[in-house]
C-alpha positions as CSV (number, residue, x, y, z in Angstrom):
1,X,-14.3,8.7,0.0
2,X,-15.9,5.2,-0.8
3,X,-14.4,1.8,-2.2
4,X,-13.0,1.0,-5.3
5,X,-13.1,-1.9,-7.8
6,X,-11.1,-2.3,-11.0
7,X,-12.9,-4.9,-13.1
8,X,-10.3,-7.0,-15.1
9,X,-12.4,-9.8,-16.3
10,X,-12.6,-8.6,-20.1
11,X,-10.7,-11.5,-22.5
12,X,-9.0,-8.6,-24.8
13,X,-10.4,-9.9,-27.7
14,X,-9.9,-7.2,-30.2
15,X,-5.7,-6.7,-28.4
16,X,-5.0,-10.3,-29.7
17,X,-7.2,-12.5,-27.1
18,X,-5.3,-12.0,-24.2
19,X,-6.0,-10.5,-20.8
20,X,-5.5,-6.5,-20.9
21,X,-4.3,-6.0,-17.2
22,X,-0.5,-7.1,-17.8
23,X,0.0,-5.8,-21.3
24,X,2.8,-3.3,-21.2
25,X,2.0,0.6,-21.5
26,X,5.5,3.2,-21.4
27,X,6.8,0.4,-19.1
28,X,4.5,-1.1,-17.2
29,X,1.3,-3.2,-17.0
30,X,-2.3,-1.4,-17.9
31,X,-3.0,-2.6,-14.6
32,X,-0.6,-0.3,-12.7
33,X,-1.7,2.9,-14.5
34,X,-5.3,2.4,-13.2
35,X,-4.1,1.2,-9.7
36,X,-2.0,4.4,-9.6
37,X,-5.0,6.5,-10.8
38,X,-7.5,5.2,-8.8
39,X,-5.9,3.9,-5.3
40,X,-5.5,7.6,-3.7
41,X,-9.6,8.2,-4.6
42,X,-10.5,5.5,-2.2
43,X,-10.8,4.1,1.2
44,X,-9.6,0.9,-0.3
45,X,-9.0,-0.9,-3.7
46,X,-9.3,-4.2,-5.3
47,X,-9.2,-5.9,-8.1
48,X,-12.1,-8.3,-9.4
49,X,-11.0,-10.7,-12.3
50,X,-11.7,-14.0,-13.6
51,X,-8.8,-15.9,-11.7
52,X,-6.4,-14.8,-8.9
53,X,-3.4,-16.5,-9.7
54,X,-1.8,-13.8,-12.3
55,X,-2.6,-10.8,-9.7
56,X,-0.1,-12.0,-6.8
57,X,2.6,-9.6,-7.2
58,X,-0.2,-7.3,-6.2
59,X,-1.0,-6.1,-2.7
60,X,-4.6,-5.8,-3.4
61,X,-7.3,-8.1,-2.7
62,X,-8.5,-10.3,-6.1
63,X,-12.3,-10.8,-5.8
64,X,-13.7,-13.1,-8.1
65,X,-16.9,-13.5,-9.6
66,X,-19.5,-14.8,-7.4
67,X,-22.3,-14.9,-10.0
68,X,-20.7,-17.0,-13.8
69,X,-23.8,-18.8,-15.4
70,X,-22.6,-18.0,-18.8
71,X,-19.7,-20.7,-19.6
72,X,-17.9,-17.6,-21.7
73,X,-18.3,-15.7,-18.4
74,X,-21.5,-13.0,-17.1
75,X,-20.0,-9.9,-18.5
76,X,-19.3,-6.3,-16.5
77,X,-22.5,-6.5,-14.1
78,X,-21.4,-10.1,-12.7
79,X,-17.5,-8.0,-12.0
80,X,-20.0,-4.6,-10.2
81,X,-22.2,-7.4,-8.4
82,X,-19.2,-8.6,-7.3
83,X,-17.9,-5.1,-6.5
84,X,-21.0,-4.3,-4.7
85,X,-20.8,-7.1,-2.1
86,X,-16.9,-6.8,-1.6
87,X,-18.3,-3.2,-0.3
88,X,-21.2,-4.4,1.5
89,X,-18.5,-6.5,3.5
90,X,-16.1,-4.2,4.2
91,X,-16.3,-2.7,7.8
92,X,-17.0,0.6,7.0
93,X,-20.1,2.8,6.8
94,X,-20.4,2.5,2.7
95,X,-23.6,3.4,0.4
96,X,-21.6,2.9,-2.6
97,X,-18.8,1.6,-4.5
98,X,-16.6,2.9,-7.5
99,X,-16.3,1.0,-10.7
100,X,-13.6,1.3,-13.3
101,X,-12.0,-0.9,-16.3
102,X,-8.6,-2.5,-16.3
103,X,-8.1,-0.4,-19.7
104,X,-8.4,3.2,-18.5
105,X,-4.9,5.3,-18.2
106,X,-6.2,8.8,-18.2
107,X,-8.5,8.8,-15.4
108,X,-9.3,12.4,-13.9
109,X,-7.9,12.5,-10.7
110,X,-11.1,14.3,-9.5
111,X,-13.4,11.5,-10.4
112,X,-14.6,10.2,-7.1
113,X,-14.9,13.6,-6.2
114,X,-17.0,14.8,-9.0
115,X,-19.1,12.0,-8.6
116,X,-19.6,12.3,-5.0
117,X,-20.5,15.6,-5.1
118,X,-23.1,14.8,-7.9
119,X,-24.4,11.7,-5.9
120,X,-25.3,14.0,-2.5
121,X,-27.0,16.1,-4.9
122,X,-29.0,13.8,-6.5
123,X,-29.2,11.0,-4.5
124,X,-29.0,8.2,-7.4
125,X,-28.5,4.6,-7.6
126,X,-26.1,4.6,-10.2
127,X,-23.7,7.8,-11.6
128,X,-22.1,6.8,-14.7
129,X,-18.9,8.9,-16.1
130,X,-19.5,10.7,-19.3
131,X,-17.0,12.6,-21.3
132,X,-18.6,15.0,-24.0
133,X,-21.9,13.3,-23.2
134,X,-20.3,10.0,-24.2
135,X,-21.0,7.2,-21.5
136,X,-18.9,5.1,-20.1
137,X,-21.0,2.4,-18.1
138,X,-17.8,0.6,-16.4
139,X,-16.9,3.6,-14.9
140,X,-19.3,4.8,-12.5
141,X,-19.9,4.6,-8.5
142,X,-22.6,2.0,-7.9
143,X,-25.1,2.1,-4.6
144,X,-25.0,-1.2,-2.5
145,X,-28.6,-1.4,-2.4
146,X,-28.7,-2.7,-5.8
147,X,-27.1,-6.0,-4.5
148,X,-30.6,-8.1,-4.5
149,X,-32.0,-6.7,-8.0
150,X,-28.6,-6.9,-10.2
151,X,-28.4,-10.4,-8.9
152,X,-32.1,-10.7,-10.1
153,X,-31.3,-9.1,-13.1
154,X,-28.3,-11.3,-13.8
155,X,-30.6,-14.5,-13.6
156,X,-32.7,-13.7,-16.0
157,X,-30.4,-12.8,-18.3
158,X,-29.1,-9.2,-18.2
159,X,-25.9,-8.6,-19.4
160,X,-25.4,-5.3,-20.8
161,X,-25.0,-1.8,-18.2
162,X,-27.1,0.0,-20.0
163,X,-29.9,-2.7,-20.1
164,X,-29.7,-2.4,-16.6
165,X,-28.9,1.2,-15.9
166,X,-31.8,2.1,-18.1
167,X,-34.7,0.7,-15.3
168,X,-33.0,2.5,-12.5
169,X,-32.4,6.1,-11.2
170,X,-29.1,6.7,-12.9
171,X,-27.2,10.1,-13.4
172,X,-24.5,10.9,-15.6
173,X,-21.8,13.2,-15.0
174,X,-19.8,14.6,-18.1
175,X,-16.1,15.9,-18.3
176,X,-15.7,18.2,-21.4
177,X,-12.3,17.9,-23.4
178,X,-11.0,19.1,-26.2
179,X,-8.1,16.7,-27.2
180,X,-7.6,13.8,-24.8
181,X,-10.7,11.5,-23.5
182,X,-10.1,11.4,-19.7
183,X,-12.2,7.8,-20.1
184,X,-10.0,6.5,-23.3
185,X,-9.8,3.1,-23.0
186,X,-7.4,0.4,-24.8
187,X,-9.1,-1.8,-26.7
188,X,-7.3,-2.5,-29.9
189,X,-3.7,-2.4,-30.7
190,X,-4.1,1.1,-32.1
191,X,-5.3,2.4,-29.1
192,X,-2.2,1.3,-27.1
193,X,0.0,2.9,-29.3
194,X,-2.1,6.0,-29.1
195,X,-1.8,5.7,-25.6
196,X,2.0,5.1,-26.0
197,X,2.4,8.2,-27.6
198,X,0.3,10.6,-24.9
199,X,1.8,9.1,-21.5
């Protein structure tokens, strides 16, 4: 098992501008569905976002983000640079760290697993989830020696995963479905009450 990191430092703007983590899904915040999915997969969990005061009532650690050039915030890779030297901190014999959205209430309960066994195969830098050869860049396991050249990256200018992901040894690793995306994520109203209606 390795560290996790749930990155909730999106603004929500297609669910009415607001913050996804503490919108309400069958009863509770998003944010608990992905705690609950995730915290069992990892040595330890925590949470990066753009402030620490609304995540109190949580007994997980709120790392924020180290790296914020951009006034309207760095995007995802500033939340896994962040995520990357939360692991490289921890006292623990880590190579990686796990990676997934605030928005995510299906997650397979053998993803660090799968991964994992993928990774000691094929000794990448990055695995990204797929799910009928669809990426999902946010949700992936990350290695810690790509502290130095995300943080280079960052600098000058790189904001998207895949600008990055695409200059680096990166494996995919798909989960086939038929009716339910294990990696749906909430983004718009509709999608919650999708989501509503499959919990």
């Amino acid at each position: 098992m390795i560290p996790g990191c749930i990155l909730s430092g999106g603004k929500g703007r297609r669910i009415g501008g607001q913050g996804k983590a503490f919108i309400n899904l069958s009863g509770k915040p998003l944010i608990y569905h992905s705690i609950e999915n995730i915290k069992n997969q990892v040595t330890v969990l925590s949470i990066n976002a753009r402030n620490n005061k609304d995540y109190n009532s949580l007994d997980y650690p709120v790392i924020l983000d180290e790296f914020n050039q951009d006034t309207d915030g760095s995007g995802p890779l500033a939340g896994i640079l962040t995520a990357i030297n939360w692991a490289k901190s921890l006292k623990e014999d880590n190579r990686y760290v796990a990676t997934i959205p605030v928005d995510l209430p299906f997650l397979p309960k053998d993803f660090i697993n799968r991964m994992l066994l993928e990774i000691n195969i094929y000794k990448p830098l990055v695995a990204v989830a797929s799910s009928n050869n669809r990426l999902h860049p946010v949700t992936a396991v990350w290695s810690l020696d790509l502290a130095d050249r995300l943080r280079i990256a960052l600098i000058d200018g790189t904001r998207k995963i895949d600008d990055f992901t695409s200059n680096i040894d990166t494996i995919s690793v798909d989960w086939r479905y038929d009716s339910l995306d294990p990696f749906f994520n909430v983004n718009t109203l509709e999608d919650l009450s999708y989501a509503e209606n499959v919990i």
